[in-house]
matplotlib code that plots the C-alpha trace (Angstrom):
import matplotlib.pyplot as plt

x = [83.1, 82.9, 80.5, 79.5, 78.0, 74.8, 71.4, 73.6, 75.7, 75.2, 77.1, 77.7, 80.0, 81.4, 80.3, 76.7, 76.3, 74.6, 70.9, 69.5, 65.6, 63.6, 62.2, 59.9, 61.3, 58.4, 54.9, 53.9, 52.0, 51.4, 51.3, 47.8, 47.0, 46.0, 49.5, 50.1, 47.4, 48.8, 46.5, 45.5, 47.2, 46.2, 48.9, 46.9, 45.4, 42.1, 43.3, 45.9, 45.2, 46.5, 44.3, 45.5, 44.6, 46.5, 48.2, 45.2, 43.3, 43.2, 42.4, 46.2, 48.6, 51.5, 51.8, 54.6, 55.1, 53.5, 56.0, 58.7, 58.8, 59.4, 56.9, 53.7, 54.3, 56.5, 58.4, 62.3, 61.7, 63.9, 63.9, 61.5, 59.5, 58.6, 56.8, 53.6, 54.1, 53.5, 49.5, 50.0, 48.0, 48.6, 48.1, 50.8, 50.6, 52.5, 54.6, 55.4, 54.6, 56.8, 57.3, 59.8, 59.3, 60.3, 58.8, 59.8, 61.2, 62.6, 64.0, 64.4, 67.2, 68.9, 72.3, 72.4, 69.0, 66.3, 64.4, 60.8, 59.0, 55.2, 54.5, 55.2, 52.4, 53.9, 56.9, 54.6, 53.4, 56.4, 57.7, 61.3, 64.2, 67.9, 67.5, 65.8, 64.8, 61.2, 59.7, 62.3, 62.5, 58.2, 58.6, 61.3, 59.3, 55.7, 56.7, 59.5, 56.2, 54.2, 56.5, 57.0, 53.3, 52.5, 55.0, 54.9, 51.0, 51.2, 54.4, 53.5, 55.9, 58.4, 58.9, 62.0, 62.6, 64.4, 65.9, 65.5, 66.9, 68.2, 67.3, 69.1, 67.3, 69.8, 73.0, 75.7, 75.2, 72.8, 73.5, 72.3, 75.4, 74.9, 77.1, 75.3, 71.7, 71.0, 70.0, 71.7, 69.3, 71.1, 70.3, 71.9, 71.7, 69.2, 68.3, 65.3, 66.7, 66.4, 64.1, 61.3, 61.5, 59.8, 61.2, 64.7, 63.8, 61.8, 64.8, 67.3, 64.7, 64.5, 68.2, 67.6, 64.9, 66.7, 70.2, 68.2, 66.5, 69.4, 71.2, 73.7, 74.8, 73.6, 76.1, 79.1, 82.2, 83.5, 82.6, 85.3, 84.6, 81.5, 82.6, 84.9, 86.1, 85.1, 82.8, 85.4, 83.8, 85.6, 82.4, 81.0, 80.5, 79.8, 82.6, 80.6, 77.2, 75.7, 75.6, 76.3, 74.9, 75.3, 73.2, 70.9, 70.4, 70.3, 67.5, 65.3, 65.4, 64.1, 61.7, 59.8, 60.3, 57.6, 55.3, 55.4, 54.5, 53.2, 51.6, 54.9, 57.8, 60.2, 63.3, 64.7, 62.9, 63.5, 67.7, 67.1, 65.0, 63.4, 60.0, 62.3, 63.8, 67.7, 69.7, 72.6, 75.1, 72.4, 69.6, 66.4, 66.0, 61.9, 61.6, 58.7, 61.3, 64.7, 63.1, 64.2, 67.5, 69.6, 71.8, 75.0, 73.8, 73.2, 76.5, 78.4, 76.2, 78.5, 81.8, 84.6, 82.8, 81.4, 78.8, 77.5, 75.4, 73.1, 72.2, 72.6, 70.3, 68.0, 67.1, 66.9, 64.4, 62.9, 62.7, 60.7, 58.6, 57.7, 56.8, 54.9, 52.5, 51.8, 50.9, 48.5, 47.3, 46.1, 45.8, 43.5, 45.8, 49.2, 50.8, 50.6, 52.0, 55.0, 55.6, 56.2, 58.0, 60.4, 61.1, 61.3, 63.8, 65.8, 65.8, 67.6, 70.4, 74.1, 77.0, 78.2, 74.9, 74.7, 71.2, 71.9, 71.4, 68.9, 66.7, 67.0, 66.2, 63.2, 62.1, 62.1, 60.0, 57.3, 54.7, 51.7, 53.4, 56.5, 55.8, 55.0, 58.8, 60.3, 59.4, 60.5, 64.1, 65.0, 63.9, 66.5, 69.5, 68.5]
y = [26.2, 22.6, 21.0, 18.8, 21.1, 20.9, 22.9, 23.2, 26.0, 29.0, 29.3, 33.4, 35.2, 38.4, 39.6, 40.3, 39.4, 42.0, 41.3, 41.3, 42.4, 39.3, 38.3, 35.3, 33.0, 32.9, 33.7, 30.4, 28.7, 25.4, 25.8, 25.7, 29.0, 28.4, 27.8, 31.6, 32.9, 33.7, 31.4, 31.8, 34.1, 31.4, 30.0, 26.5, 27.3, 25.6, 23.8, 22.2, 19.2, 15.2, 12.6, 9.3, 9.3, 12.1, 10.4, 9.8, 12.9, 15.7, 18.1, 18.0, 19.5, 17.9, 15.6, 16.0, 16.0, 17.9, 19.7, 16.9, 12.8, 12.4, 14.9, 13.9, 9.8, 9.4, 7.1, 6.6, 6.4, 5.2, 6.6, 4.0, 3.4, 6.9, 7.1, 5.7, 8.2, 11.3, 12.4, 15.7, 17.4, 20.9, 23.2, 25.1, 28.9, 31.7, 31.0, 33.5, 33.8, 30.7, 27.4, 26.9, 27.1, 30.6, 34.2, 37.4, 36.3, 32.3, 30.5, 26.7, 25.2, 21.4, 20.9, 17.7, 16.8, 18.2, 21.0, 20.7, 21.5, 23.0, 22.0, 18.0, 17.1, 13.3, 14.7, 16.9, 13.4, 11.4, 8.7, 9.6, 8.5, 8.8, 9.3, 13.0, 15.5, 16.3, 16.2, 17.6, 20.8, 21.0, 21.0, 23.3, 25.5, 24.5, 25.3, 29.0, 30.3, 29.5, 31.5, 34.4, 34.7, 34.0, 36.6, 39.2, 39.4, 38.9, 41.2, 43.9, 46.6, 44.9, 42.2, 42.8, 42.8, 39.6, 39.9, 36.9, 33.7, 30.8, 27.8, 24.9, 21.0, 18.6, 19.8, 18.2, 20.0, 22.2, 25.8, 29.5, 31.4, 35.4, 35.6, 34.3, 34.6, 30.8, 28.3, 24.7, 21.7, 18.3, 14.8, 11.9, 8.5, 6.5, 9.2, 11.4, 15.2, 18.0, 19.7, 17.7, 19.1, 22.2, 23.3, 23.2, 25.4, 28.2, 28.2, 28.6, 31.0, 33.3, 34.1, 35.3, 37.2, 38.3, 39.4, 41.8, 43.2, 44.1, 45.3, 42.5, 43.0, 39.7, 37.5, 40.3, 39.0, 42.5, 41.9, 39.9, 40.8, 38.9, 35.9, 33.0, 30.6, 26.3, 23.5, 25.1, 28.3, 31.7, 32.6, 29.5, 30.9, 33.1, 34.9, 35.0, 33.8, 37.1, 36.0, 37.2, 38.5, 35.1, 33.2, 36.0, 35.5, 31.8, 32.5, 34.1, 31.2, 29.2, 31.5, 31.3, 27.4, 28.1, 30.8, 28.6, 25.6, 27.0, 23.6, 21.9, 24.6, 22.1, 22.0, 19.0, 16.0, 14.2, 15.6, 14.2, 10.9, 11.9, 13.5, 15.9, 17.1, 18.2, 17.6, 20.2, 19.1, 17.2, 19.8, 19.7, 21.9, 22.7, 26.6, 24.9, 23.3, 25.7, 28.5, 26.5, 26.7, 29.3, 31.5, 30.0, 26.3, 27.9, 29.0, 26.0, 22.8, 22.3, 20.7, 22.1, 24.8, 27.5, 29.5, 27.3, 29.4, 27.2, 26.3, 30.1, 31.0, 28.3, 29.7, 33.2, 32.4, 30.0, 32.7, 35.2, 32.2, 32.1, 36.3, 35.2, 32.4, 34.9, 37.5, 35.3, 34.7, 38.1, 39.7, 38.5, 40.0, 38.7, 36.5, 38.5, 41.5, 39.7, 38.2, 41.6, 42.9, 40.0, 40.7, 44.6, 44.4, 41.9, 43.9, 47.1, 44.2, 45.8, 43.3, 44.3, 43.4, 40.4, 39.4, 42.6, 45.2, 42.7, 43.0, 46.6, 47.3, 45.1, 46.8, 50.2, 49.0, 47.0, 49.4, 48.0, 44.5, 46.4, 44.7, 41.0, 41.3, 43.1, 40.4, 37.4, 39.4, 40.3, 36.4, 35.1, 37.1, 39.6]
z = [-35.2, -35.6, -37.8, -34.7, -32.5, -32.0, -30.3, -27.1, -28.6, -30.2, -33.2, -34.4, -36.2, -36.2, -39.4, -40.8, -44.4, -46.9, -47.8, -51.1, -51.9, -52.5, -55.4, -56.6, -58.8, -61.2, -62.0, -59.6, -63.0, -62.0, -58.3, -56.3, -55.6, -52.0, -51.1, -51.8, -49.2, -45.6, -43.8, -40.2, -37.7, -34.9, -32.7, -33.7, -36.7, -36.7, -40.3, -38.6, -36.3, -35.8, -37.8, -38.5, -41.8, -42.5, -45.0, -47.2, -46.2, -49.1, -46.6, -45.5, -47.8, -45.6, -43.0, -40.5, -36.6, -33.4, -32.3, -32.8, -33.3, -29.1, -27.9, -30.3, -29.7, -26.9, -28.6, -29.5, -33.8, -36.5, -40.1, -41.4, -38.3, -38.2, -41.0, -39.3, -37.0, -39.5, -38.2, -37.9, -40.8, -42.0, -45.1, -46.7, -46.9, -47.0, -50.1, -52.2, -56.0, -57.7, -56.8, -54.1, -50.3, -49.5, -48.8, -47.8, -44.6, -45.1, -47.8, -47.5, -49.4, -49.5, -49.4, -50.7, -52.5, -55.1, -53.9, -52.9, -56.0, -55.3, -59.1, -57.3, -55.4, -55.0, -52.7, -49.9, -48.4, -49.4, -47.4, -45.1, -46.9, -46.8, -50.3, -50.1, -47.8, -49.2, -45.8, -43.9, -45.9, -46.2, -42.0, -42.2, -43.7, -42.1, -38.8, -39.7, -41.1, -38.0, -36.1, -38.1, -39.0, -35.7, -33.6, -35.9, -35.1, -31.6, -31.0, -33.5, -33.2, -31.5, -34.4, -36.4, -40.1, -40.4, -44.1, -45.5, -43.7, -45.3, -44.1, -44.9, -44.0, -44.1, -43.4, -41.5, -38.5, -36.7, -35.7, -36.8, -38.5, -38.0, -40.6, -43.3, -41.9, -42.5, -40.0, -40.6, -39.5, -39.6, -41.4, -40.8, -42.7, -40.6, -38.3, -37.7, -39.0, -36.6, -39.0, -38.0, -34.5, -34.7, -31.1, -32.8, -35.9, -33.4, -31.2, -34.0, -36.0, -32.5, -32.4, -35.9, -34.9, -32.0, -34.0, -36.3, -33.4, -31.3, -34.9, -34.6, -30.8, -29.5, -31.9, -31.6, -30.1, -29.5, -25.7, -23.8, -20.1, -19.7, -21.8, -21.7, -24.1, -23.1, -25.1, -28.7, -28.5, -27.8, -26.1, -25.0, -21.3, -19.2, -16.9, -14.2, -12.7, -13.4, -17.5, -21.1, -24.2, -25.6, -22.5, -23.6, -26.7, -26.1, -23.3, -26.6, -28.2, -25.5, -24.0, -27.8, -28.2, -24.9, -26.6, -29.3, -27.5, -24.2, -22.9, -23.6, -22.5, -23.2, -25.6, -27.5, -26.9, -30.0, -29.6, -26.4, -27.4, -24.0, -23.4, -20.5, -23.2, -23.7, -20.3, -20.0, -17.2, -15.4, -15.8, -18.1, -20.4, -19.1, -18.4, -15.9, -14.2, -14.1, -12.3, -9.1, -10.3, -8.4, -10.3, -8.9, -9.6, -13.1, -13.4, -11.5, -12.7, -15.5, -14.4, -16.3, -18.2, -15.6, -17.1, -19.9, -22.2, -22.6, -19.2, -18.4, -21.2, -20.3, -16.8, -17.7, -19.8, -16.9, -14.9, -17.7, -18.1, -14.5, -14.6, -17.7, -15.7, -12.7, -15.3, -16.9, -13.7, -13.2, -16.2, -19.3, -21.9, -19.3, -21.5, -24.7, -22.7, -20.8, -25.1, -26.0, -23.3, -22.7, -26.7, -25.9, -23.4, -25.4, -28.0, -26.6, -25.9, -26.2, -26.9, -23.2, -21.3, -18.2, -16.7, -14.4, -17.4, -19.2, -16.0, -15.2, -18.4, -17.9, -15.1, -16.6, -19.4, -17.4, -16.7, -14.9, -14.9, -12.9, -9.1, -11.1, -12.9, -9.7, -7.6, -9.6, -10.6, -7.2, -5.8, -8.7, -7.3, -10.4]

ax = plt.figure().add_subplot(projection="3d")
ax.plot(x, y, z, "-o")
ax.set_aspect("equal")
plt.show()
């Protein structure tokens, strides 16, 4: 894979590295004790808000971005102009015992600077720099524990054991390696790193989720019918319009950038430097919007690279997140349930599977919800 890829592709390997048992590092002396409590459960935890003086506000632990730079100002930022920018207040939790920025589940690492130290208080509300990556790696970690505190309440049973993913906040590029079970984020000298874009880090962090749910099918490259080699990938699309296990697992980490953000369903923004968000071969990435794709627009939009996983992976989940408003729509509990099974159905996924199996599968799992799903499926050709 080339070190320039970026969001757009999926980057997975064949094989699955061995995980170890987590430890802490240490007895966490020095540390404030409340970063070691799990904090709210809430999708917004009522701790967590904009101020403007978040800066100067002790009741913030950190202050970072909404979502991402683009989507909380709607503004193009440098480096040093974003600094102003930081409002979004939040406390730290979820750490374990010691005195990095890892638990059970993440572990944030630098490749090229110090480590946060949680025995520092000076580098939580440090300023950007090209010199260090103090903020990126205290979002990094802010908004991984969101999600996996967040989803493994709200999906119970369904939510995997990740092991323990390593995430690294300034790399040179961005990508989620099967392989190694790390997630890369990029920095750049005068740019704004994808690990302050929290839509970046959930979409990366799902096809984690998603890969130790499916027991490593969804990043196996054993399947060759349903995939073709384009954009320097062996599986970078589809064969034909009716998908791949790689748009699949792409579509999971879209459809929870939306859970995660559901008044905002939108991916990339700040990659973008456009409050639409990521455009793939002329089409925004918005799961509000994509649903009035068709499935051979889907597949054809892309000149020279039919089947784009991405794009592909993009309105699949567009589609989910259409069943998802409708069941809201009649159902108090409609969202939650269509959460857990779009994650239930993804997680039965077989290195072999297309949209077809994806949504027959789907359909035998849907219960009460079965004529809301049926009807969306069948009106996308599915």
């Amino acid at each position: 894979m080339s070190p320039k890829m970026r969001l757009t592709l999926l980057i997975g390997t064949l094989i699955l590295s061995g995980c170890t048992k987590f430890k802490a590092s240490n007895s966490g002396i020095g540390v404030n004790r409340e970063f070691f409590k799990t904090g709210e459960v809430e999708l917004k935890p009522s701790t967590d808000k904009l101020s403007s003086d978040c800066l100067s506000n002790s009741d913030f632990d950190l202050c970072i971005f909404q979502k991402n730079p683009m989507a909380q100002t709607g503004q193009s930022l440098d480096l040093n102009g974003a600094n102003g920018h930081r409002n979004f207040g939040a406390k730290l939790n979820g750490v374990a015992l010691g005195f990095r920025l890892e638990n059970s589940e993440v572990q944030v690492l630098s490749l090229k600077y110090d480590r946060v130290d949680l025995r520092v208080p000076s580098q939580f509300k440090s300023d950007l720099s090209d010199s260090a990556s103090y903020l990126e790696q205290l979002s990094a970690y802010y908004w991984s524990y969101r999600m996996t505190r967040y989803l493994k309440d709200r999906l119970g049973s369904v939510y995997p054991a990740v092991g323990r993913v390593k995430i690294y906040a300034d790399d040179v590029f961005t990508g989620y390696s099967s392989k190694n079970n790390s997630i890369h984020l990029k920095k750049s000298p005068q740019e704004l790193a994808d690990a302050l874009s929290s839509d970046v880090i959930h979409q990366l962090l799902a096809q984690a989720l998603l890969f130790n749910m499916t027991h490593g099918q969804s990043a196996s490259l054993k399947d060759t019918q349903n995939h073709q080699a384009c954009a320097l990938s062996p599986k970078g699309c589809c064969s034909s319009k009716w998908g791949c296990s790689q748009a699949l697992s792409s579509a999971f980490g879209d459809y929870m950038v939306g859970v995660m953000n559901p008044d905002r369903a939108v991916v990339g923004e700040q990659v973008a430097k456009s409050l639409s968000g990521q455009n793939i071969c002329g089409q925004k990435r918005d799961l509000r919007d994509l649903k009035n794709l068709s499935l051979d627009l889907a597949f054809t939009s892309c000149s020279g690279k039919l089947g784009f996983v991405p794009l592909m992976g993009s309105w699949y989940a567009s589609v989910w997140w259409s069943i998802r408003g409708e069941a809201a729509s009649r159902f108090s509990s409609g969202a939650s349930d269509i959460d857990r099974l779009f994650a239930e159905h993804m997680g039965n996924m077989q290195s072999s599977w297309t949209f077809q199996t994806a949504s027959s599968m789907a359909q035998t799992l849907a219960g009460k919800y079965q004529s809301i799903v049926k009807s969306a499926l069948s009106s996308h050709q599915l």
